[in-house]
N, CA, C and O atoms as a CHARMM CRD file, in Angstrom:
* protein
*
  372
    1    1 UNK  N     -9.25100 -16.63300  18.16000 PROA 1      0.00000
    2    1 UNK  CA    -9.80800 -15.90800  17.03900 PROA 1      0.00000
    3    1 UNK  C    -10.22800 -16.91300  15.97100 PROA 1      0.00000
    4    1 UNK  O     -9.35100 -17.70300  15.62200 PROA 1      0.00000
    5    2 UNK  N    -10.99900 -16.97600  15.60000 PROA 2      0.00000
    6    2 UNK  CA   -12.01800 -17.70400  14.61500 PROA 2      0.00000
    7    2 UNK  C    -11.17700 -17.51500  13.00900 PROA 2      0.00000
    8    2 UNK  O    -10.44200 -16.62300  12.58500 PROA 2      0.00000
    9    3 UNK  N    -11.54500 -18.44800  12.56300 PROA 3      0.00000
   10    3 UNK  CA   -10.79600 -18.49800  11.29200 PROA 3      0.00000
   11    3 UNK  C    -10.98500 -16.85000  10.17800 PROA 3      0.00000
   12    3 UNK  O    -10.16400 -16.04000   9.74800 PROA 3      0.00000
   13    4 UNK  N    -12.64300 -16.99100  10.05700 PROA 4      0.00000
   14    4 UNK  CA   -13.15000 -15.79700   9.58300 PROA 4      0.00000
   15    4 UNK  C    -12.60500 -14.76000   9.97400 PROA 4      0.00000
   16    4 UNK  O    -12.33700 -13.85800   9.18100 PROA 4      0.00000
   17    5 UNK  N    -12.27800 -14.66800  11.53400 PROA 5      0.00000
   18    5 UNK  CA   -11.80900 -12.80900  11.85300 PROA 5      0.00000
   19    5 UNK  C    -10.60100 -12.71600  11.56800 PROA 5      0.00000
   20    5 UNK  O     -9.93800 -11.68100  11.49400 PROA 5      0.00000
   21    6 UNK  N    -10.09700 -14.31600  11.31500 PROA 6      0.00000
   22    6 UNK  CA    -8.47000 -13.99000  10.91600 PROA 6      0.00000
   23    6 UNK  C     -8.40200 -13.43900   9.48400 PROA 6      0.00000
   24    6 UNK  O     -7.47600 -12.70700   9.13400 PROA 6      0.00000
   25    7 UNK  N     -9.50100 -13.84400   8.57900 PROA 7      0.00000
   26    7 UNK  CA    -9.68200 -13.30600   7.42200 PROA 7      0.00000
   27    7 UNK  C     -9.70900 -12.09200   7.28400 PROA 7      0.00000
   28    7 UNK  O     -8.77400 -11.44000   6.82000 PROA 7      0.00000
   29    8 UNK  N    -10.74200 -11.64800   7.65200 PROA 8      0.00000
   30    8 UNK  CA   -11.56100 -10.02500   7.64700 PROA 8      0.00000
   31    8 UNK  C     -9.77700  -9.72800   8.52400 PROA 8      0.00000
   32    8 UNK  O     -9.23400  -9.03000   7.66800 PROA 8      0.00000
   33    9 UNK  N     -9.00600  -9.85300   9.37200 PROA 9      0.00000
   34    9 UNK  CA    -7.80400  -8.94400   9.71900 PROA 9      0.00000
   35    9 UNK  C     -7.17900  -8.58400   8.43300 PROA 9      0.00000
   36    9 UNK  O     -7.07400  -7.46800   7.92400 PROA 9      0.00000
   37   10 UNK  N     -6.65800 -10.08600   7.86400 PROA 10     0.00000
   38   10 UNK  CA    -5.74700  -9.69600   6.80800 PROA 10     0.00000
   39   10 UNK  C     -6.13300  -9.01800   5.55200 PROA 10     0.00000
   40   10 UNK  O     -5.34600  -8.51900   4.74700 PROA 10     0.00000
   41   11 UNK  N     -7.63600  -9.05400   5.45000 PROA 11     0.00000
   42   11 UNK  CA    -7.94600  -8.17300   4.20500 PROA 11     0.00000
   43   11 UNK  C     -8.24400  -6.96900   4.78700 PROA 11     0.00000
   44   11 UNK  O     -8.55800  -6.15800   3.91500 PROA 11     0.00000
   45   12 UNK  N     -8.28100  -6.46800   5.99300 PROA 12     0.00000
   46   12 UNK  CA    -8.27000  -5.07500   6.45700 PROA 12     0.00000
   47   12 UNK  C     -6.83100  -4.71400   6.11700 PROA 12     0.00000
   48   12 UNK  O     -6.51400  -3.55200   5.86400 PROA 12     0.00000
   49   13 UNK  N     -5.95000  -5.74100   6.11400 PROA 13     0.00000
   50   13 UNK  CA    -4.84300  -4.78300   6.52000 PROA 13     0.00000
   51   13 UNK  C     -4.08900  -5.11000   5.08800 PROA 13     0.00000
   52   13 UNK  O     -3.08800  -4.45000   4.81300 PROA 13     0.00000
   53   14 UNK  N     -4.48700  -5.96400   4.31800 PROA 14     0.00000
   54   14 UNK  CA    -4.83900  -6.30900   2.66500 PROA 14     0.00000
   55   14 UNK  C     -5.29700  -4.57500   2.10300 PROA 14     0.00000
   56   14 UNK  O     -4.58600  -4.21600   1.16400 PROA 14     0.00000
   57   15 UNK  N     -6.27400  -3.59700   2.51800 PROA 15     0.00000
   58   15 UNK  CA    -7.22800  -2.97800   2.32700 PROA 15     0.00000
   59   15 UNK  C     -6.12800  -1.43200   2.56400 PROA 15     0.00000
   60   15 UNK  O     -5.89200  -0.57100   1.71600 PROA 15     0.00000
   61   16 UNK  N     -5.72200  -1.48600   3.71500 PROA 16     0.00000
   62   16 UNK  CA    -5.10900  -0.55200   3.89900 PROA 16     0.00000
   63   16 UNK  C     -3.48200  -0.28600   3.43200 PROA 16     0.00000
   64   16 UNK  O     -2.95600   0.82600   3.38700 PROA 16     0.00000
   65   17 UNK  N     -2.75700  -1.70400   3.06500 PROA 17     0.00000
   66   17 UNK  CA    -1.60400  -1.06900   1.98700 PROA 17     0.00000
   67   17 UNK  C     -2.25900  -0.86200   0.38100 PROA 17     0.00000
   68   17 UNK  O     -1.71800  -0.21200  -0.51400 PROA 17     0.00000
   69   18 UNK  N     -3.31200  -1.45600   0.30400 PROA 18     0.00000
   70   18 UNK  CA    -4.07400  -0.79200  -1.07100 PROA 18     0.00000
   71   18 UNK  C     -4.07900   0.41600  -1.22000 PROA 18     0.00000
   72   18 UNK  O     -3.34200   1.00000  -2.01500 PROA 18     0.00000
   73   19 UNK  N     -5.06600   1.06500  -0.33700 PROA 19     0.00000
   74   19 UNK  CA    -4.77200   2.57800  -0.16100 PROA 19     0.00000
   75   19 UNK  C     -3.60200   3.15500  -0.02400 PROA 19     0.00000
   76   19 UNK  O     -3.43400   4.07700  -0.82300 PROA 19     0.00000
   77   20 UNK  N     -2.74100   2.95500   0.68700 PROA 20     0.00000
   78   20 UNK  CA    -1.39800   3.52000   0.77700 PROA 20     0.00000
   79   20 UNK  C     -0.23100   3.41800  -1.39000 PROA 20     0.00000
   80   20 UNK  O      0.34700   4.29400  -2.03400 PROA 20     0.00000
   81   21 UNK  N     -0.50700   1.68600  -1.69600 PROA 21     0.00000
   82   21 UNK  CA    -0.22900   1.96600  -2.86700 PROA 21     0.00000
   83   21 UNK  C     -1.01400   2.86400  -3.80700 PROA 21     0.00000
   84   21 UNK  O     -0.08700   3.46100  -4.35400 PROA 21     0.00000
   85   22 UNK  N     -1.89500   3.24000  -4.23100 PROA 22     0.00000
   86   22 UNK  CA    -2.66900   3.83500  -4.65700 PROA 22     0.00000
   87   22 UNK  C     -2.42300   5.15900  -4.81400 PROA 22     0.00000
   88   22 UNK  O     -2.30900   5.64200  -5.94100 PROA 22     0.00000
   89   23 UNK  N     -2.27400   6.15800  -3.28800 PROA 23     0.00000
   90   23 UNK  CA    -2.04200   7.32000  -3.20500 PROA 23     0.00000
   91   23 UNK  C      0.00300   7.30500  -3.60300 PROA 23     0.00000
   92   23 UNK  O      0.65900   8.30000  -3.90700 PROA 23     0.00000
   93   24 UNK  N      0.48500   6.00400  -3.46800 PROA 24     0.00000
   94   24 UNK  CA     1.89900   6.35500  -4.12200 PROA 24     0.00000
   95   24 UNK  C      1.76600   6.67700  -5.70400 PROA 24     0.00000
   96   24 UNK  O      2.27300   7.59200  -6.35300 PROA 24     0.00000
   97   25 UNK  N      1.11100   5.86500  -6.01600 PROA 25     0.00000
   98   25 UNK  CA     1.00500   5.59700  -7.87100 PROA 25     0.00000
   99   25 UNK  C      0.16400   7.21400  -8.00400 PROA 25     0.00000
  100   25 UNK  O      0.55100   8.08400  -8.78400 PROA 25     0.00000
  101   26 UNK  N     -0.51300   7.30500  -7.47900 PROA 26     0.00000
  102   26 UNK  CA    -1.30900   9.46500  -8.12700 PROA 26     0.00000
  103   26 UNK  C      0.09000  10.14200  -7.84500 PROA 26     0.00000
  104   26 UNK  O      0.57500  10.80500  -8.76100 PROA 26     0.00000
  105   27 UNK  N      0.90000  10.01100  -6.44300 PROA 27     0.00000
  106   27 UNK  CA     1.99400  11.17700  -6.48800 PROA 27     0.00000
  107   27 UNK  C      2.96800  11.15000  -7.46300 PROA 27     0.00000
  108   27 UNK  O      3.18000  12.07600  -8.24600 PROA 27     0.00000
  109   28 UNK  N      3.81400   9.66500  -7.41200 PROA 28     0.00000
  110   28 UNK  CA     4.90500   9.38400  -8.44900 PROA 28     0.00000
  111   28 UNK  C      5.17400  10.09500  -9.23700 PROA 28     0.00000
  112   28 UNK  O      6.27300  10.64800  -9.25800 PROA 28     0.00000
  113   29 UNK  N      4.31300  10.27900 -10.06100 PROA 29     0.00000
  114   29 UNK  CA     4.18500  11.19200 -11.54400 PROA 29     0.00000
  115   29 UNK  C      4.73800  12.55600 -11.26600 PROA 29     0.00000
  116   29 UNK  O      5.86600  12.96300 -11.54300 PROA 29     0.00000
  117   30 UNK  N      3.79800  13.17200 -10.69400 PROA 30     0.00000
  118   30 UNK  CA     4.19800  14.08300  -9.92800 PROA 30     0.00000
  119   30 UNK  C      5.60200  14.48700  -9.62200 PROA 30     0.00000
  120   30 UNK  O      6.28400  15.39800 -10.09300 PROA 30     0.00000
  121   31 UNK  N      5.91100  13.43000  -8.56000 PROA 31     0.00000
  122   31 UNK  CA     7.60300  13.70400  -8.67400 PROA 31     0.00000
  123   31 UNK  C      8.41200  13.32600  -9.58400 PROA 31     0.00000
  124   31 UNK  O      9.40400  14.05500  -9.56200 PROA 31     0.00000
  125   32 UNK  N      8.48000  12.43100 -10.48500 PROA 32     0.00000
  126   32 UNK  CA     9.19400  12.25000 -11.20400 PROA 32     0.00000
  127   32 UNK  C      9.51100  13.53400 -12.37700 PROA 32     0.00000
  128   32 UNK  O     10.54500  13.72100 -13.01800 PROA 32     0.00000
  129   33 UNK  N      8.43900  14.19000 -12.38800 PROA 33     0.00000
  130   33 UNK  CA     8.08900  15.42500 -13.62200 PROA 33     0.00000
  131   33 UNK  C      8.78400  16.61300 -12.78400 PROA 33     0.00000
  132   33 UNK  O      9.09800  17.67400 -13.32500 PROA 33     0.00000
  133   34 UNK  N      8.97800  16.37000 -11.53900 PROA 34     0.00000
  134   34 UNK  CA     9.70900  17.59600 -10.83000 PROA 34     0.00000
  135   34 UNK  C     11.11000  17.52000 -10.51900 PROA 34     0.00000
  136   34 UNK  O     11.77900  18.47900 -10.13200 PROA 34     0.00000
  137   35 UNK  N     11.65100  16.02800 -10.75000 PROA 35     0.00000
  138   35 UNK  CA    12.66800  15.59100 -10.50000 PROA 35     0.00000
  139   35 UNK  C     13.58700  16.53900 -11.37000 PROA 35     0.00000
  140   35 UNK  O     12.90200  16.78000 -12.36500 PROA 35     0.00000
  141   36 UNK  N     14.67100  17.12800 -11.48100 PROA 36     0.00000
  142   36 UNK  CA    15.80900  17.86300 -12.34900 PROA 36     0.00000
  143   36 UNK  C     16.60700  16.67000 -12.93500 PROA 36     0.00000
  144   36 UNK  O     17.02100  16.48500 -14.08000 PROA 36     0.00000
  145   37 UNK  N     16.73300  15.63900 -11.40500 PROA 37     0.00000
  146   37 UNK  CA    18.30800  14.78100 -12.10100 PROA 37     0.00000
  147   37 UNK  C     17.55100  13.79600 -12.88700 PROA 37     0.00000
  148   37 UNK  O     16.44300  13.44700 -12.48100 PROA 37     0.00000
  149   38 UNK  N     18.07500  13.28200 -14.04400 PROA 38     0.00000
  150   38 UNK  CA    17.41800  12.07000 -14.85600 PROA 38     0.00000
  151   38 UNK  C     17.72200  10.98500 -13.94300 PROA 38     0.00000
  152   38 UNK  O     16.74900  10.23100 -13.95700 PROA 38     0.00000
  153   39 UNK  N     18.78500  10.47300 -13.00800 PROA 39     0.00000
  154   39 UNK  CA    18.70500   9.18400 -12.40400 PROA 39     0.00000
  155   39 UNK  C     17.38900   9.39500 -11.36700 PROA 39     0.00000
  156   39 UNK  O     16.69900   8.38100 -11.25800 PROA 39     0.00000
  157   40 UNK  N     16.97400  10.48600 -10.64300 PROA 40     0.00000
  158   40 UNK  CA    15.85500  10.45000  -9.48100 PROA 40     0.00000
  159   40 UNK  C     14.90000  10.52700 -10.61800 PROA 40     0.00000
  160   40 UNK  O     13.94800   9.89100 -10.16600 PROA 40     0.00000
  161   41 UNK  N     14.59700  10.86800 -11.68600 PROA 41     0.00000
  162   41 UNK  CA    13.65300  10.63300 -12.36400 PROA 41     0.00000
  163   41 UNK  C     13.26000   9.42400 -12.48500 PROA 41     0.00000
  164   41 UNK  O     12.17000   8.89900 -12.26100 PROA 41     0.00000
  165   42 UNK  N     14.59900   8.87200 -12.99600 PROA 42     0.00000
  166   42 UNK  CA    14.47200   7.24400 -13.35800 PROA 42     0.00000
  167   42 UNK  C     13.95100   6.32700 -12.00800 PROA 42     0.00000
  168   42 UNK  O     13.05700   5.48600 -12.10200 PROA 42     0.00000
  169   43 UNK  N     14.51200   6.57300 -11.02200 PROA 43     0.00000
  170   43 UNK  CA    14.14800   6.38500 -10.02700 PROA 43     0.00000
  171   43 UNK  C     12.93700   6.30700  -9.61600 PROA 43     0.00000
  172   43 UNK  O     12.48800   5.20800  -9.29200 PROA 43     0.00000
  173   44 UNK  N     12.14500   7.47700  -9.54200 PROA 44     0.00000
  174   44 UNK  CA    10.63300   7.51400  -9.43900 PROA 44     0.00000
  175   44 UNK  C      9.85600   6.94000 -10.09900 PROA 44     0.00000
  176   44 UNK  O      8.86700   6.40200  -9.60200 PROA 44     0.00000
  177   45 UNK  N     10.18400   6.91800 -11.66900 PROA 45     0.00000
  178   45 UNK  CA     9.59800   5.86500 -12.60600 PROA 45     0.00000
  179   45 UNK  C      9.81800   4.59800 -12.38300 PROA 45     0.00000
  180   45 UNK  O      8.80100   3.92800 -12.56300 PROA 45     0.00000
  181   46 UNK  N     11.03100   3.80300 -11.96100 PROA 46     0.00000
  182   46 UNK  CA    10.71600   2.28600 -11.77300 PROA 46     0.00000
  183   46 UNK  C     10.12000   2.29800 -10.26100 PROA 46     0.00000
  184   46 UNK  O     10.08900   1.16300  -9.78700 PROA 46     0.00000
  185   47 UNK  N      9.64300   3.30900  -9.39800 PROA 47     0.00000
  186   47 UNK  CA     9.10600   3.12500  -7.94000 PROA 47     0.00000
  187   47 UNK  C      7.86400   3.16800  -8.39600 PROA 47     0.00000
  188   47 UNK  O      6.99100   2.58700  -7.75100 PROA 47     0.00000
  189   48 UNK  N      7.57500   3.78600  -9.46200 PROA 48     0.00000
  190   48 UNK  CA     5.64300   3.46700 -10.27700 PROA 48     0.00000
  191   48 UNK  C      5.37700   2.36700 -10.85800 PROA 48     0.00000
  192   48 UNK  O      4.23100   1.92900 -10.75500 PROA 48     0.00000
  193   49 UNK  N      6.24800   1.73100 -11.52200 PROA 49     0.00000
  194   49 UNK  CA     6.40500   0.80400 -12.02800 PROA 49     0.00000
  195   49 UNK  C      6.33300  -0.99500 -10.81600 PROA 49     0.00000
  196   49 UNK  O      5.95500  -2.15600 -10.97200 PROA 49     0.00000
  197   50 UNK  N      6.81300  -0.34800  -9.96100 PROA 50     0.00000
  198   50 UNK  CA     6.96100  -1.60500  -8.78300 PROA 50     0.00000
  199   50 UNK  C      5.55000  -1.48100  -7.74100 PROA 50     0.00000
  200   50 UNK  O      4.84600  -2.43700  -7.41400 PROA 50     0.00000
  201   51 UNK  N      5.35400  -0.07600  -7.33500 PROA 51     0.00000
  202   51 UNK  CA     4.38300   0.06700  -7.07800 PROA 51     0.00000
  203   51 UNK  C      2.93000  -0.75200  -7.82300 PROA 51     0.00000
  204   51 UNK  O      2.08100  -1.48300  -7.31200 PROA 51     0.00000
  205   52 UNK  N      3.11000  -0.24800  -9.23800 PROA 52     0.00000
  206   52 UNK  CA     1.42900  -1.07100  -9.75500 PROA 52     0.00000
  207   52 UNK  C      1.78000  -2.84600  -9.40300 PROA 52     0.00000
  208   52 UNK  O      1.04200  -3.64800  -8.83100 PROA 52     0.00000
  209   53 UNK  N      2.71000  -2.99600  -9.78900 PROA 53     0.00000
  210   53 UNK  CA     2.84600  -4.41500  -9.66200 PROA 53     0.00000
  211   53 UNK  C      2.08300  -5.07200  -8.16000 PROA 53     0.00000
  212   53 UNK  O      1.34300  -6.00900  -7.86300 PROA 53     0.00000
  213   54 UNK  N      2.77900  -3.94800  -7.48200 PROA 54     0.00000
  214   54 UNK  CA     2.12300  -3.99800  -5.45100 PROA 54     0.00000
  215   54 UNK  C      0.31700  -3.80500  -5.85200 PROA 54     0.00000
  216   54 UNK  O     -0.54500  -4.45600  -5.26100 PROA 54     0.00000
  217   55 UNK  N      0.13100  -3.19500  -6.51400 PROA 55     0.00000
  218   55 UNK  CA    -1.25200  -2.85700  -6.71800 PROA 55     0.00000
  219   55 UNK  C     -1.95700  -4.45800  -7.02500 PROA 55     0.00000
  220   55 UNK  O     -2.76800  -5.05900  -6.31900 PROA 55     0.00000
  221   56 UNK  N     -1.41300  -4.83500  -8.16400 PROA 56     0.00000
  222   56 UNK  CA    -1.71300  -5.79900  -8.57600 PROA 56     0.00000
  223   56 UNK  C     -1.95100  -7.40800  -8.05600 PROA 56     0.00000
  224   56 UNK  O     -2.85200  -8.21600  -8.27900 PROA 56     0.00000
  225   57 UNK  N     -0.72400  -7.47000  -7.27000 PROA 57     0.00000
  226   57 UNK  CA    -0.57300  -8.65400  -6.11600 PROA 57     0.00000
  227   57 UNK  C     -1.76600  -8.53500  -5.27400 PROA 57     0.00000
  228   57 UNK  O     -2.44200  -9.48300  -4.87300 PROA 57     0.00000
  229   58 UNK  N     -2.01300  -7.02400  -4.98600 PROA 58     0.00000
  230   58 UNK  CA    -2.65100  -7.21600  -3.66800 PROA 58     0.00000
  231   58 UNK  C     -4.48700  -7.63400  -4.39000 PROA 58     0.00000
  232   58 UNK  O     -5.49800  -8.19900  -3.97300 PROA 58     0.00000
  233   59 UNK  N     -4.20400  -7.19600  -5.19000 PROA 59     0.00000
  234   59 UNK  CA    -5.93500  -7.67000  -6.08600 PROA 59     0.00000
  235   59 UNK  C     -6.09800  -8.79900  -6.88400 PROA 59     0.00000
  236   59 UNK  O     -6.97400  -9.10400  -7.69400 PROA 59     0.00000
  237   60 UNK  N     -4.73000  -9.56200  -6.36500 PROA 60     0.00000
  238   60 UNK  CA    -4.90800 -10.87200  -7.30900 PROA 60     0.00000
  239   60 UNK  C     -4.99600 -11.72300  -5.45200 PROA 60     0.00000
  240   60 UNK  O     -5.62900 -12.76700  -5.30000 PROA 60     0.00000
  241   61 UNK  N     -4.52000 -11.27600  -4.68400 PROA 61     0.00000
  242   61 UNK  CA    -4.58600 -11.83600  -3.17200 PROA 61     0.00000
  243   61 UNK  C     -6.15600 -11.85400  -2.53000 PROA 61     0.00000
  244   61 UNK  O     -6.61000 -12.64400  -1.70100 PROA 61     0.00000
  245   62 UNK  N     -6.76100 -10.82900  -3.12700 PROA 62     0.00000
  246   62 UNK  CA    -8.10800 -10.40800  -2.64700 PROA 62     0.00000
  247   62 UNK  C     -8.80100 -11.14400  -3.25800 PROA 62     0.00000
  248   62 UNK  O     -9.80500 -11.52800  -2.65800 PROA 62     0.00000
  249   63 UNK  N     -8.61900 -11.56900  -4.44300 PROA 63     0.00000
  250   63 UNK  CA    -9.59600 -12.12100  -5.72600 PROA 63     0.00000
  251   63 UNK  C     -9.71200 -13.66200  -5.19400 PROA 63     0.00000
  252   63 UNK  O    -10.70000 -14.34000  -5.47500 PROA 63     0.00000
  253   64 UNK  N     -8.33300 -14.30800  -4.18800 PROA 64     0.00000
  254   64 UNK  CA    -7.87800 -15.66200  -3.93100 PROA 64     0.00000
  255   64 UNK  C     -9.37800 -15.69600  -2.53900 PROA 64     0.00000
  256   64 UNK  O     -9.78500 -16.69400  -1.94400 PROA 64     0.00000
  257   65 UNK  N     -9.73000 -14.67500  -2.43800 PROA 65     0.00000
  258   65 UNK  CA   -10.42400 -14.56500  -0.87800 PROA 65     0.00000
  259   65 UNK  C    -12.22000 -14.29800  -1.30700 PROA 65     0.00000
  260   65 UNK  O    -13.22900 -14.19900  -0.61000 PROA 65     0.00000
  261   66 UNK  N    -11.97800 -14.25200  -2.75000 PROA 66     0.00000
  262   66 UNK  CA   -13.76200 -14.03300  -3.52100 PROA 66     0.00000
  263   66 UNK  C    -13.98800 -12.41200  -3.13400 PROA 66     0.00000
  264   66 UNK  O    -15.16900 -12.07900  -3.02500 PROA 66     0.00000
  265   67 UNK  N    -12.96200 -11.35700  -2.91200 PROA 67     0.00000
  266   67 UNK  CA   -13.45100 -10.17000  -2.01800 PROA 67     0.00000
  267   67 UNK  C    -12.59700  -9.29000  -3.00600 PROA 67     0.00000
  268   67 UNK  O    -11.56000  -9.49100  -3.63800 PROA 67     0.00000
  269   68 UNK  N    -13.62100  -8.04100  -2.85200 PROA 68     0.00000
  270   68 UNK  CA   -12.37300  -6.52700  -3.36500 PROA 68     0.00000
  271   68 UNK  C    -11.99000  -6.05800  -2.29500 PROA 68     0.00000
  272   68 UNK  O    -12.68400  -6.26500  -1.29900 PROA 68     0.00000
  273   69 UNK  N    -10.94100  -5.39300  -2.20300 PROA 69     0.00000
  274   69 UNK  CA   -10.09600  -4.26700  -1.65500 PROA 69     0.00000
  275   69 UNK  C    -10.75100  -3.00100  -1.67800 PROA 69     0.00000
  276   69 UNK  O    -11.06100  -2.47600  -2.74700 PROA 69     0.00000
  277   70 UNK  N    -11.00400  -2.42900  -0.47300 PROA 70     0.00000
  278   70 UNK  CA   -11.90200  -0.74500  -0.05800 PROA 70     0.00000
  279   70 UNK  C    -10.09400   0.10100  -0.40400 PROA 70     0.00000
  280   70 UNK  O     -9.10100  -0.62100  -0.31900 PROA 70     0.00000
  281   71 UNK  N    -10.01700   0.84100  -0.58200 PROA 71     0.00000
  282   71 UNK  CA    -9.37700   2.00100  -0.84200 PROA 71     0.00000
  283   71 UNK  C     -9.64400   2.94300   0.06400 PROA 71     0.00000
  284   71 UNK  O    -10.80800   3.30400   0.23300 PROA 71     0.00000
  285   72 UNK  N     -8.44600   3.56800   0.89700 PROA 72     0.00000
  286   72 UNK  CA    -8.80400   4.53000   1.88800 PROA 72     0.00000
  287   72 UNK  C     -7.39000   5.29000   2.19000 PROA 72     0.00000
  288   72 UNK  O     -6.33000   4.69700   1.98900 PROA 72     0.00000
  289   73 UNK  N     -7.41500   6.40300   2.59900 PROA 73     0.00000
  290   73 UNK  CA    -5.97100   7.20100   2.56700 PROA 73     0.00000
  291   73 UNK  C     -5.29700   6.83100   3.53600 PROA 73     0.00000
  292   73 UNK  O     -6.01800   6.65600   4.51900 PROA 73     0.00000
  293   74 UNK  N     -4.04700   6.59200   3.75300 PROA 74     0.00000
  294   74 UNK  CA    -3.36300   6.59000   4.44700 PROA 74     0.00000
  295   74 UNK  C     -2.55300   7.40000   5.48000 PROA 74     0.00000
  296   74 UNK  O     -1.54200   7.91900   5.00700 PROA 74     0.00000
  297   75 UNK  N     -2.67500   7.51600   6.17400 PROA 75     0.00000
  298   75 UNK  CA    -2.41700   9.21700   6.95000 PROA 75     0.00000
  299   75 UNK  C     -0.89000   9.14700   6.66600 PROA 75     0.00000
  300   75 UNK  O     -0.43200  10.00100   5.90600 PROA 75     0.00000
  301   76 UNK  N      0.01300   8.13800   7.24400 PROA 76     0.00000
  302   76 UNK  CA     1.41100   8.08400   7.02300 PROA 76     0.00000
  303   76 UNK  C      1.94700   8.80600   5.72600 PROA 76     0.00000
  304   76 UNK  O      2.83900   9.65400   5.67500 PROA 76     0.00000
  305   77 UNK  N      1.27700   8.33200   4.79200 PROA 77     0.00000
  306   77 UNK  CA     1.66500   8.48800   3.06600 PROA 77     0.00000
  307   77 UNK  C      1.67800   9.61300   2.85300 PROA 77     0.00000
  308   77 UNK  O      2.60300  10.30800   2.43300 PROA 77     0.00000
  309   78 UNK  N     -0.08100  10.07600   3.32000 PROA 78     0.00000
  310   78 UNK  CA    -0.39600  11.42400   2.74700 PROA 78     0.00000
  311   78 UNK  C      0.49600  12.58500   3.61700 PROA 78     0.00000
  312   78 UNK  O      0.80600  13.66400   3.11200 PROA 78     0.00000
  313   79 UNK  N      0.81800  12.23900   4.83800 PROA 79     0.00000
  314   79 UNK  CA     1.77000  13.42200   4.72600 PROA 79     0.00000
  315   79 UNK  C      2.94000  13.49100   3.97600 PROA 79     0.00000
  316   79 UNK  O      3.16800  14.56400   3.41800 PROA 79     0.00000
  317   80 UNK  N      3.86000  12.42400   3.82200 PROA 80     0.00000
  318   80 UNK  CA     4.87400  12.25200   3.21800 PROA 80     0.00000
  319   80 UNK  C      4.53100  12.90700   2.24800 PROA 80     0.00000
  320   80 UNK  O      4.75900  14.10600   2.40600 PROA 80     0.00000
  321   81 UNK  N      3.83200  12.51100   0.79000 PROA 81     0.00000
  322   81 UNK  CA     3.00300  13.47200  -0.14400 PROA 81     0.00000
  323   81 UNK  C      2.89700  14.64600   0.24300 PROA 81     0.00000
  324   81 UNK  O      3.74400  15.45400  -0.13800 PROA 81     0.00000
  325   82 UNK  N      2.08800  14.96600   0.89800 PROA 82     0.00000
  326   82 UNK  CA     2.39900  16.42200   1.47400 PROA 82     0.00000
  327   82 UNK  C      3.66800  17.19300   1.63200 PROA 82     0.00000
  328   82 UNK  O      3.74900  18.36400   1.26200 PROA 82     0.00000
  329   83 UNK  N      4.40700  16.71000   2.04100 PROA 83     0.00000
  330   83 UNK  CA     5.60700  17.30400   2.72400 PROA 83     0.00000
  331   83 UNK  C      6.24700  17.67000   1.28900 PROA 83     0.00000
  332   83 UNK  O      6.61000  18.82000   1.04500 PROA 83     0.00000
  333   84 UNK  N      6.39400  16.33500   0.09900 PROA 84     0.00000
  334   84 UNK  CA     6.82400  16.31200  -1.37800 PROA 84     0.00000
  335   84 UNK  C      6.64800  17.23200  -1.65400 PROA 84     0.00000
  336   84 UNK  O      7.56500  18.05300  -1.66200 PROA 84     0.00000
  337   85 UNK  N      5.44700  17.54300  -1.99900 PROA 85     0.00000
  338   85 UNK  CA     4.07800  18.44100  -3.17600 PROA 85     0.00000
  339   85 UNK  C      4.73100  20.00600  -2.41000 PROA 85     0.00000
  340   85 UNK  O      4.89700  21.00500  -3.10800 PROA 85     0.00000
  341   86 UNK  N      5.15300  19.99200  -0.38600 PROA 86     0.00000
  342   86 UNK  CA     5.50600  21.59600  -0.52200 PROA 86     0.00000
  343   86 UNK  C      6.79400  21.28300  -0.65900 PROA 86     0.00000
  344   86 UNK  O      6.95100  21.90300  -1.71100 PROA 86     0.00000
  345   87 UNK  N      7.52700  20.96200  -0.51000 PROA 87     0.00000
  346   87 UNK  CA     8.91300  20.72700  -1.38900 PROA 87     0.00000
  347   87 UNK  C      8.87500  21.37800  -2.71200 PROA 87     0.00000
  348   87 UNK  O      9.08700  22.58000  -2.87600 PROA 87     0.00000
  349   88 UNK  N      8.54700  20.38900  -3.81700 PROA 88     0.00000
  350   88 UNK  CA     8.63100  20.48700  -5.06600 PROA 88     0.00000
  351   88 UNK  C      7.85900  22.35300  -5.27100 PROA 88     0.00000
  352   88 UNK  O      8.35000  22.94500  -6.23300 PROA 88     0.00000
  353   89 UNK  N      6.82300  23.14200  -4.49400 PROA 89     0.00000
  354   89 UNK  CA     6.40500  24.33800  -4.59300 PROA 89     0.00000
  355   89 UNK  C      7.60600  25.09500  -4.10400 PROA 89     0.00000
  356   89 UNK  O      7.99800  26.14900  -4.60400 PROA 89     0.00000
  357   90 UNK  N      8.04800  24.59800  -3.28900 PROA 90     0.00000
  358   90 UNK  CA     9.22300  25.49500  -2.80100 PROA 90     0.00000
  359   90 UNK  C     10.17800  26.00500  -3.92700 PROA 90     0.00000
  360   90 UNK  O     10.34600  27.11700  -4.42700 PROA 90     0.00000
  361   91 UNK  N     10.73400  24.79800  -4.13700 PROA 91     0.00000
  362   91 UNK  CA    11.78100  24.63700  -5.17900 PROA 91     0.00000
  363   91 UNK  C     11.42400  25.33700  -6.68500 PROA 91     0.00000
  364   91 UNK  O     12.11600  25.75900  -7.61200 PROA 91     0.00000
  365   92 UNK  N     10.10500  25.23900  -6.44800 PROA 92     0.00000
  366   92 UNK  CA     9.77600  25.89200  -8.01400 PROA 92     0.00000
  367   92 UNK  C      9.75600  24.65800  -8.93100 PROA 92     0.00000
  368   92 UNK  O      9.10500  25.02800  -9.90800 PROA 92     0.00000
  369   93 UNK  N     10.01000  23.79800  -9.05900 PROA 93     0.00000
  370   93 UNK  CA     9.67200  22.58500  -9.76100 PROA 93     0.00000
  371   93 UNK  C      8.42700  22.28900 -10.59300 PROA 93     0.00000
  372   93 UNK  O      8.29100  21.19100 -11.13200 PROA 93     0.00000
């Protein structure tokens, strides 16, 4: 494999925990505002908090490569999200 395709791998796959952080940082909020206990609150808030930081690395990693990061959903995530979002409806939250 050629130096280049080793590139273009790791910023694909650079590309795709982007997306995956991304759709964490929109839900977070979300749960944290549905959370009852103040420690899972707190909880969710420093997981937003660590999360942007992940955001951030990965666009200071991309920037090292002259390239942006594509944004794209993550199927894994979004169900997890999913599963949350009918949770938290369930519960009434």
């Amino acid at each position: 494999m050629e130096m280049n395709a080793m590139e273009d791998l790791l910023l694909q796959e650079l590309s795709e925990l982007y997306g995956a952080e991304q759709q964490i940082i929109k839900a977070l909020p979300k749960m944290a505002k549905a959370a009852h206990d103040s420690r899972l609150r707190d909880a969710f808030e420093l997981h937003l908090k660590q999360t942007q930081n992940h955001v951030e690395r990965l666009r200071k990693i991309s920037k090292m490569f002259g390239r942006d990061l594509e944004s794209s959903d993550c199927e894994p995530v979004a169900e997890i999200i999913k599963q949350g979002d009918q949770l938290i409806a369930t519960t009434g939250a």
